[in-house]
Structures are given as C-alpha cells and as structure tokens.
C-alpha positions as CSV (number, residue, x, y, z in Angstrom):
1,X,14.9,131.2,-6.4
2,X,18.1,132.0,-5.1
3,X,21.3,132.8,-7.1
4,X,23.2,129.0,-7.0
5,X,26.1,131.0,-8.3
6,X,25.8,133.3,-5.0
7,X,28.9,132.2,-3.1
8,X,26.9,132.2,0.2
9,X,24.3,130.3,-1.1
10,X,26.7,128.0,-2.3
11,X,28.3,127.5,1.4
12,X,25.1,127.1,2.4
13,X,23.6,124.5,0.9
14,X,27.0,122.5,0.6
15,X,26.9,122.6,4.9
16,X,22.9,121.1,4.2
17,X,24.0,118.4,1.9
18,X,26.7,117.6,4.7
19,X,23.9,117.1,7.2
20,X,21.6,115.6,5.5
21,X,23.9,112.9,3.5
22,X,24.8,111.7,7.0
23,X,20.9,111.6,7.7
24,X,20.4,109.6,4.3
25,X,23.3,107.0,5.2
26,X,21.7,106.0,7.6
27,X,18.5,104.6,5.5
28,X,15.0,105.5,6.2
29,X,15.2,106.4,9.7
30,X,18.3,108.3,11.3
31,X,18.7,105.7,14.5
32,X,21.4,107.4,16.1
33,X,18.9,110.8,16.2
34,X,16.5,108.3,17.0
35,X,18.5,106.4,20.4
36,X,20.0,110.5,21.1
37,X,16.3,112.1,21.1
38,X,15.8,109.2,23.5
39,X,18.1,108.8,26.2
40,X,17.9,112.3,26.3
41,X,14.5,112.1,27.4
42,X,14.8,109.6,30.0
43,X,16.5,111.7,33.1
44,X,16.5,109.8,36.6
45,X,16.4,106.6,35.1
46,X,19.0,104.3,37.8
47,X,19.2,100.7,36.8
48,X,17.2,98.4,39.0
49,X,18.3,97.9,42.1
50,X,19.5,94.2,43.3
51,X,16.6,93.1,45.2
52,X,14.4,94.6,42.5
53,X,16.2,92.5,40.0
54,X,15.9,89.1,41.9
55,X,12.5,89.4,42.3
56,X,11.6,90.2,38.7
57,X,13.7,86.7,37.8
58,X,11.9,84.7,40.2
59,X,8.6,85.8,39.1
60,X,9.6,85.8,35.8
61,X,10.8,81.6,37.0
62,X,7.8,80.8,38.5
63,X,5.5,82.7,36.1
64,X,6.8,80.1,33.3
65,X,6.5,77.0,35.4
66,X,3.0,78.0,36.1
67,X,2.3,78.2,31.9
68,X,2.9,74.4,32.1
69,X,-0.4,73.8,33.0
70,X,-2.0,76.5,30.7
71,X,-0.3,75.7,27.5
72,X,0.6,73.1,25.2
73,X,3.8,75.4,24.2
74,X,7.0,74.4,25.8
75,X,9.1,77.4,27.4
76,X,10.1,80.2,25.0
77,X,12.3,82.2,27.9
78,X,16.5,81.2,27.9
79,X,17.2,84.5,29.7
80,X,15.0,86.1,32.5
81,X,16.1,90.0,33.3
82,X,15.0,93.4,34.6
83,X,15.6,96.6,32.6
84,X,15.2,100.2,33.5
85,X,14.3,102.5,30.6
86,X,17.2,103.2,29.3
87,X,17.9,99.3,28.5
88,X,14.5,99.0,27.3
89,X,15.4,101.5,24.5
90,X,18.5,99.7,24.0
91,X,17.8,96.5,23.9
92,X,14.7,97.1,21.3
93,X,16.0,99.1,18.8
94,X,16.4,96.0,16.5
95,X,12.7,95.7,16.8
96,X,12.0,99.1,16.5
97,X,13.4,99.3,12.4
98,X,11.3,96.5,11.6
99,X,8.4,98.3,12.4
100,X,9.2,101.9,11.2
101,X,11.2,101.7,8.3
102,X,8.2,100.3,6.0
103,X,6.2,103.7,7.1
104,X,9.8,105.8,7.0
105,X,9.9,104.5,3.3
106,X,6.7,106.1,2.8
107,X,7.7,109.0,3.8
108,X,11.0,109.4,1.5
109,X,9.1,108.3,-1.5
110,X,6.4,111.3,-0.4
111,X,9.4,114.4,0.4
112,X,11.2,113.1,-3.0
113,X,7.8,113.6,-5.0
114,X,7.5,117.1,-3.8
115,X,10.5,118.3,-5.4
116,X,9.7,118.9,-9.4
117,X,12.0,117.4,-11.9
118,X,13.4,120.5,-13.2
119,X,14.5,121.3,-9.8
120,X,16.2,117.8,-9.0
121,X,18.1,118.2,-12.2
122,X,19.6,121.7,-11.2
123,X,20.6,120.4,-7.7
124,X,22.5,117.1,-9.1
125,X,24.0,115.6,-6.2
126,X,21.7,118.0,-3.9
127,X,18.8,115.8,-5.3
128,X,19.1,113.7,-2.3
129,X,18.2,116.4,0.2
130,X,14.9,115.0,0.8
131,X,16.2,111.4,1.4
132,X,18.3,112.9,4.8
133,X,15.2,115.5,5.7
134,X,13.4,112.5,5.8
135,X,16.0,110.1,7.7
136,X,15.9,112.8,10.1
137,X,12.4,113.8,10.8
138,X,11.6,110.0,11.1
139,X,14.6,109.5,13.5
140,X,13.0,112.8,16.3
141,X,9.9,110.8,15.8
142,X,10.7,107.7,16.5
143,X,13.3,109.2,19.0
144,X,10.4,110.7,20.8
145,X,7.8,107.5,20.8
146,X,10.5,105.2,22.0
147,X,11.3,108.0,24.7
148,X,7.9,108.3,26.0
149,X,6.9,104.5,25.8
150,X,10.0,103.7,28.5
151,X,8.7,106.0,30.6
152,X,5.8,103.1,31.4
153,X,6.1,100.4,29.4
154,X,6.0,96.9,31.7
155,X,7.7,94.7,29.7
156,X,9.3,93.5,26.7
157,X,6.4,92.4,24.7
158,X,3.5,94.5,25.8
159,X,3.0,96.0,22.3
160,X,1.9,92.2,21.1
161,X,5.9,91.8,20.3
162,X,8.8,90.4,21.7
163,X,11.2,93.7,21.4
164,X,14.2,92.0,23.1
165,X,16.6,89.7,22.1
166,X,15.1,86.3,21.7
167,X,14.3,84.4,24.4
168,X,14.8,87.3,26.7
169,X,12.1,87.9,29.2
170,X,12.0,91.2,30.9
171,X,10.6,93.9,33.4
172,X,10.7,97.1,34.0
173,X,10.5,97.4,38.3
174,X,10.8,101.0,37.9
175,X,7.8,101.6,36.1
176,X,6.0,98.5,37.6
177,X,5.6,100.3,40.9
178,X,3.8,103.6,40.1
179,X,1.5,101.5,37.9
180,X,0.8,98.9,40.7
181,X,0.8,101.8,43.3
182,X,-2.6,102.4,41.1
183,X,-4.3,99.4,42.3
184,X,-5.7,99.3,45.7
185,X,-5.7,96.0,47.9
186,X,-3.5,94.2,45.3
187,X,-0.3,93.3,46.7
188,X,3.3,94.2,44.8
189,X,4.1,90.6,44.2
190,X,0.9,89.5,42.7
191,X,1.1,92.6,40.1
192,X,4.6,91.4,39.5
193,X,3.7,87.7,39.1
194,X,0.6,88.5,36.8
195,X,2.8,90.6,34.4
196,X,5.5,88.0,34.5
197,X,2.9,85.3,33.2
198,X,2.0,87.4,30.4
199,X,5.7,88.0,29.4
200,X,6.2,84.2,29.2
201,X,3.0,83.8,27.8
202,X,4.1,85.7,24.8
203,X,7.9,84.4,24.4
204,X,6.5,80.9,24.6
205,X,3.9,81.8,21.7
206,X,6.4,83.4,19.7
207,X,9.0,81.1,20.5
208,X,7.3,78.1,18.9
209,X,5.2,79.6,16.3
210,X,7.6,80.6,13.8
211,X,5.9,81.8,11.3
212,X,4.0,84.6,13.5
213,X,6.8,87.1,13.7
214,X,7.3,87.0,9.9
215,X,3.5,87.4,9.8
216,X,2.9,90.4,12.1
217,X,5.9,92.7,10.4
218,X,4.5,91.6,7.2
219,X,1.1,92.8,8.0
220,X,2.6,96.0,8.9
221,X,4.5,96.0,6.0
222,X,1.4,95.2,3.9
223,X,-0.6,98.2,5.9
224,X,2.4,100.6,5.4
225,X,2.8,100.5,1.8
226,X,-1.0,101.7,1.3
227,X,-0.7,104.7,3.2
228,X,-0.9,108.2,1.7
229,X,1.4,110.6,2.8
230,X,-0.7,114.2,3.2
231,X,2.0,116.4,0.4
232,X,0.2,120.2,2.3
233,X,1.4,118.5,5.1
234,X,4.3,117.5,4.5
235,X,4.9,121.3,3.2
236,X,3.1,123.2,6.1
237,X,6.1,121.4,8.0
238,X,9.0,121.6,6.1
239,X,8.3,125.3,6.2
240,X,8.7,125.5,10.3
241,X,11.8,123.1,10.3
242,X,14.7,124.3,12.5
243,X,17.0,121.3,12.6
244,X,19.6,123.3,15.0
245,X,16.6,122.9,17.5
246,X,16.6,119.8,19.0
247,X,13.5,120.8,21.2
248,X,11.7,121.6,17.9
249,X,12.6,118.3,16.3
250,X,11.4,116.1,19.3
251,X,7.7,118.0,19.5
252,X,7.3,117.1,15.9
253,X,3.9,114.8,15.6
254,X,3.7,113.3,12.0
255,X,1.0,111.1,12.8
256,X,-1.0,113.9,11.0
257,X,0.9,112.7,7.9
258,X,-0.5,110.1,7.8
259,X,-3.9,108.7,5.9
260,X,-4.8,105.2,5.3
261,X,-6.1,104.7,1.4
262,X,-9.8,103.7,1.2
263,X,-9.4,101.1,-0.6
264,X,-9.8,97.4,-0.6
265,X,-6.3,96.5,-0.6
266,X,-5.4,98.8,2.2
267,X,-8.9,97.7,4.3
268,X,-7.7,93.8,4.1
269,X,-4.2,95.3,5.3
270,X,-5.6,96.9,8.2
271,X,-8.1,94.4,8.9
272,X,-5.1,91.5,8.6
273,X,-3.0,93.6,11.5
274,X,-5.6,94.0,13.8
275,X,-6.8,90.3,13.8
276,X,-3.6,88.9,14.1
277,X,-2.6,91.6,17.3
278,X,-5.9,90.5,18.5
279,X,-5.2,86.9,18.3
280,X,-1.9,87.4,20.5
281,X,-3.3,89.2,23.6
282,X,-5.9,87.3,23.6
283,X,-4.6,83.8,23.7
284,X,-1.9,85.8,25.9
285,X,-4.6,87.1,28.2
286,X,-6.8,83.6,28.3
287,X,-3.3,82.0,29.2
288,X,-2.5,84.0,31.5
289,X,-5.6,83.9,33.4
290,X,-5.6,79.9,33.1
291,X,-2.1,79.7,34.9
292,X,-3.3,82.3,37.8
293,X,-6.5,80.7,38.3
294,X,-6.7,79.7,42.3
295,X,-3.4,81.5,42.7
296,X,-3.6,85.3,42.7
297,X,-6.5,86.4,44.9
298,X,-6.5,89.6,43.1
299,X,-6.7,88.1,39.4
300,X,-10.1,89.9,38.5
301,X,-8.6,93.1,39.3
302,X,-5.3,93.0,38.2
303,X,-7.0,91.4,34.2
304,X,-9.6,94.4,35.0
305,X,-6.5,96.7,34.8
306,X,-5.0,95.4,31.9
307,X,-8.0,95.8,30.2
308,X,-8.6,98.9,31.1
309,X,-4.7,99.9,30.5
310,X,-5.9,98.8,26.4
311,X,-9.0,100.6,26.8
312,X,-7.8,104.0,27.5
313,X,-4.9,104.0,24.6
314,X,-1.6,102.1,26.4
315,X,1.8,101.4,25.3
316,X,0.8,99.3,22.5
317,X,-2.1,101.5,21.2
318,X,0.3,104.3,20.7
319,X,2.9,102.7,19.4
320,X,1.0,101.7,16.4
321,X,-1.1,104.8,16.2
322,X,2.3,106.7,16.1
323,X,4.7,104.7,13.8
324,X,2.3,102.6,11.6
325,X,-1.2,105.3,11.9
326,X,-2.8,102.5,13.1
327,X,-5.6,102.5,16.1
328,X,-6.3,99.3,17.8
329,X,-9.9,97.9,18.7
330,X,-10.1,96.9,22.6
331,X,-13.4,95.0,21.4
332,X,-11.0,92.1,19.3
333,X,-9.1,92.1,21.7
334,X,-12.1,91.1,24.1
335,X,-14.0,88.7,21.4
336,X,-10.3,87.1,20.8
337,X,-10.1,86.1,24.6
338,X,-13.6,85.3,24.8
339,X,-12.9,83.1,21.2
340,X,-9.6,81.0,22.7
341,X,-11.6,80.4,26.0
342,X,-14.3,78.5,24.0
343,X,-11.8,76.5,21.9
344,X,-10.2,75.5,25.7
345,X,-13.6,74.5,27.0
346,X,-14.5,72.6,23.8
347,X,-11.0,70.5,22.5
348,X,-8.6,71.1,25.4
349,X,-5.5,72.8,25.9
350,X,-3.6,70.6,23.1
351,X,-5.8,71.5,20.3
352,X,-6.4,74.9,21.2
353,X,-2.2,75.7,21.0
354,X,-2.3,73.4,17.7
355,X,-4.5,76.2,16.3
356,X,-1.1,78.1,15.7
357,X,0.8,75.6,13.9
358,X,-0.2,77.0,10.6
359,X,-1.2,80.0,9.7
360,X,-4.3,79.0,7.9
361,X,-5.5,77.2,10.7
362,X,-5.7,80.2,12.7
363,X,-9.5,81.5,13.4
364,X,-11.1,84.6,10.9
365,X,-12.5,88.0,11.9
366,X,-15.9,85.9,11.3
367,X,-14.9,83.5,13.6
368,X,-14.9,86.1,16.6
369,X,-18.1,86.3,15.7
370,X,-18.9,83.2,16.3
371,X,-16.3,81.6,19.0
372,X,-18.4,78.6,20.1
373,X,-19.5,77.7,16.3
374,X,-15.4,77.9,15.4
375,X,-14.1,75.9,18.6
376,X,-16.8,73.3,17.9
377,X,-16.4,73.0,14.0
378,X,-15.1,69.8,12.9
379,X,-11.2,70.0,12.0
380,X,-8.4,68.1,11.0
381,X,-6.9,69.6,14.0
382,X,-7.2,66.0,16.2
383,X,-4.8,64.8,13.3
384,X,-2.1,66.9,13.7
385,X,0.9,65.6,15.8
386,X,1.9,67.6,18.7
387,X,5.4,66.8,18.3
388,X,5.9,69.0,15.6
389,X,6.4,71.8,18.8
390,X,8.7,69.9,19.6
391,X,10.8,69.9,16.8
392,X,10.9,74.0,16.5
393,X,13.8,75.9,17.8
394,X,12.9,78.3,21.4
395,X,15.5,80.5,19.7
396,X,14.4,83.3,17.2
397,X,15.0,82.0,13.5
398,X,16.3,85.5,12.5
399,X,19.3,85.0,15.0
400,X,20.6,82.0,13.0
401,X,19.6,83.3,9.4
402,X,22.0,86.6,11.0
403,X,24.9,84.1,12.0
404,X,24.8,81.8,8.7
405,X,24.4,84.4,5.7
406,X,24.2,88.4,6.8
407,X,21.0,88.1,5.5
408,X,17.9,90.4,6.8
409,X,17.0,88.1,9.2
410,X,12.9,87.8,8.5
411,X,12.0,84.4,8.6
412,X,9.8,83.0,6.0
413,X,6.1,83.4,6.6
C-alpha cells in the first residue's frame, strides 16, 4: 500500500478524485465523455444536402398516407426530417440514458463492492473513486456504440425505438445510399420509400400505444437489474486503465462484463424483452409490407434485405448486445410477422391494431407458436371501442410529464 502520508501520493490521488468526482456528477454514465468519444468518431459527416433532405420528407409524407390503408393507428409523425450522423447522436441521447443507465447502475454497485470496507474507511471522501471510474468507463462505452451505430443506422427507430424527439420521423441519406447501393435492380426511391414506411410505421405504434414505451425500458430495466457483473473482470481491466488515453478508453469492450443470472427471475426478464421487441418489428414489418403491396416492384427484395440486415447482427442487434448484454432472436421476429399476418387475415385491420390497446391483450411467446389458433380465439376484442385511439395524444406523454412537474418523464405502464 502506498504511504497516504507520502506528499506525492497525496497530490496524486487528490488530481484522481478531481477527475473522477466530475465523472460521478454526472450519474451512472459520463454523457459528455459519451457525446466527445462520439463526434469524435464520426469524421466526414456533412449534413444532408438540400435535395437529399426534400426527398427524405416526401417519402417520409407519402410513406404515412400510404399507412392509412394498413393500419387502424392514426399518424404518429408531427415533424418529418433528415439527419446526418452527427444529429442522429444528438438528437438521441435522451433515449440513449434510458437504456444504459439501468446496466451503468450495475456496474457502480459491482466497482463499489470490489473495494473492502477497511479500505473505503481509510480513503473517506476518496470512497467514491469507483462511482467516477465507473461514470467514465460507461461513458467511452457508450461513446463508442453510439459512434459506430451512426455510421449506418437508417433511421430513428430501427433499434425497435423511437430515439428522437417525439413525433419526429427521420433518415439518414448519407448512410441510406451505400446500403441501397447494396441492392441490385432496386431503384434509390423505392429503398427510400420502403424505409420511410417503416419509420412511420413505428411512430404511429408508439405514438398511440402509450403504455409500450414505458413497457419496453421497463423490460430492460427488469433484464438489467439481474445481471452479474464478472468482479476478475472488472479487475483484469482496471489493471490496464490509462484514462489520459482517449484511444484506450474508446477500444474498451465491457460486453465481457457482463453475465445474465440463471435464474428464473432473470429468464422471464429476458424472455419479456425479446417478445415485446419481437412484437414491434413484426407488426412494423407486416405493416409495412401491407402499405407497399402493388406499389414497390422491388418489395420482396428490399423486406429480404431487411431481414437479412437482422439476420447477420444490425443496428439493433448490437445495440442491445452492447449496452443491455442482450442478443436478439431473428426467428421471433419472423413468427411475430408471420403471427400479425394471421390476426389481419382472420379479424381485419381494426382488431388486429386493437390488440395493442392493453398490454394484456397483447399475444404470448406461446402464441407465436400458434398464430392462427391466437388470431382465431374468441375475444372480447369486437367489444372494444376504436375510439379510444382516438382519444390518446400523437405526442409522447414524457414531453408533457417534463413540462408540468420536472419529473422523470416515464409514463406509467
């Protein structure tokens, strides 16, 4: 142990416990490392050009007025856009702490348990140290992941949520062309359109389904607090840490960190994340195809790519593998289209979207299983009255809880 009466040692650590109380004041996750690490990351990023933007708003128009036919669900969009990466980061950083502070948490909790009481009673106010390592190791990860996801992410919500502001529909031109350039005989436009559709597929979904927000950070909430934090880990890389190396920060991986509990509370977690995730790109996906039936002559290619694009470990796959440790299934997401196509066939568009006005109306795990035995079960969904969308805000109900009381903003589930 070194001398803590050593004059050197004392400048020293009193510079650490600078650092690292600015790291801990900023709560879980240092954001401003996080947004630096970033931008930093995304060189030759111009903002989208004007014709670029124009025709990402009128397919982003038309996209929504073609949804009229495919869903029940008025329009969730007030605000159609185009972003280049750097907004992208910007504009879903919001987003971003809902997701990765539960899991941040975690990690605290895990670097504050490796430090024996004896020692934490010699340091005092130094006790906190761990709280800022944390803050900051979380921030260059996050940093990183947001970095790397805006170098091909399409649009706002391809992760399953709507990372914008509310109501804002977006794409990303710059990173729509290399990804279209990837699919011969399909013309620019219809890529465009086809995204566009499932952009306003999702804000009109989340925009009048106000519960599901709630419910989707909740199940990563759930999933979070049941994961065990590897302390060898933790220790192997405290021991290579160089915080004056920003280089060394941002190749940091502590997805390694990470290990689900076996055990039945954290299985039900898991399983309740992955349903629900598989829910929304599937009805997003069956919409989506409904609205561009007899319209895009490419349609089976360009919902071959987006399958695909899940297949092979997209945006979405590693955002949750990275910040929550979670890998998603491409087969739900498969029997979850295949599940809302049978409930169209058999009760209609109506009652299909009713399915979402409660959240135990909404099919099981066994009912992918089984999607013609669930769309043809007897319900009391005839007796439910549609107006009930009607009465629910487009605008997201965190905005207004924000305006009225300061308060977190997570609506009730």
């Amino acid at each position: 142990m070194p001398d803590p009466n050593d004059p050197r040692v004392q400048q020293m650590m009193a510079q650490l416990q600078q650092m690292m109380s600015q790291s801990a004041s900023q709560g879980p996750v240092n954001w401003d490392l996080a947004r630096q690490i970033a931008q930093s990351q995304l060189s030759n990023d111009p903002a989208p050009s004007s014709p670029d933007t124009q025709a990402v708003i009128d397919a982003l128009r038309l996209a929504d007025l073609w949804l009229e036919d495919a869903t029940s669900l008025p329009s969730g969009m007030t605000k159609a856009t185009a972003w280049n990466r750097g907004q992208w980061v910007a504009n879903s950083a919001d987003a971003w702490k809902e997701l990765a502070e539960p899991l941040a948490d975690k990690m605290t909790e895990a670097l504050n348990g490796l430090m024996p009481d004896d020692i934490k009673g010699m340091l005092g106010p130094m006790a906190g140290l761990m709280k800022g390592i944390g803050s900051s190791l979380f921030g260059a990860q996050v940093g990183q992941a947001m970095a790397e996801l805006a170098k091909e992410v399409l649009s706002s919500t391809e992760i399953g949520l709507p990372l914008g502001p509310a109501g804002t529909a977006a794409l990303l031109p710059g990173n729509i062309k290399p990804y279209a350039e990837g699919m011969t005989d399909v013309e620019d436009g219809e890529v465009r359109l086809y995204l566009a559709l499932r952009e306003t597929a999702h804000h009109r979904l989340y925009g009048h389904v106000p519960w599901l927000r709630a419910h989707v950070i909740g199940a990563v909430e759930a999933y979070a607090s049941g994961i065990h934090i590897d302390e060898e880990a933790i220790e192997s890389l405290a021991a290579d840490l160089d915080f004056s190396d920003s280089e060394s920060m941002r190749q940091i991986d502590l997805s390694e960190l990470f290990r689900p509990e076996d055990t039945p509370a954290q299985q039900a977690a898991l399983a309740r994340l992955e349903h629900i995730l598989a829910l929304i790109g599937g009805w997003v996906s069956h919409v989506a195809g409904k609205a561009a039936d007899n319209r895009l002559a490419s349609l089976g290619k360009l919902t071959e790519s987006a399958r695909r694009r899940r297949a092979t470990g997209g945006p979405s796959e590693r955002t949750f593998a990275t910040l929550v440790g979670l890998n998603l299934s491409p087969k739900r997401l498969r029997e979850a289209t295949a599940l809302w196509e049978a409930v169209t066939a058999a009760r209609g568009v109506e009652e299909r979207d009713q399915v979402w006005s409660h959240p135990d109306l909404i099919p099981t795990p066994d009912d992918l299983a089984d999607p013609d035995g669930f769309a043809q079960r007897d319900s009391a969904l005839s007796d439910l009255d549609m107006s009930i969308f009607d009465q629910l805000s487009v605008n997201d109900p965190r905005e207004d809880k924000d305006e009225d009381d300061g308060s977190d903003g997570k609506s009730p589930a």
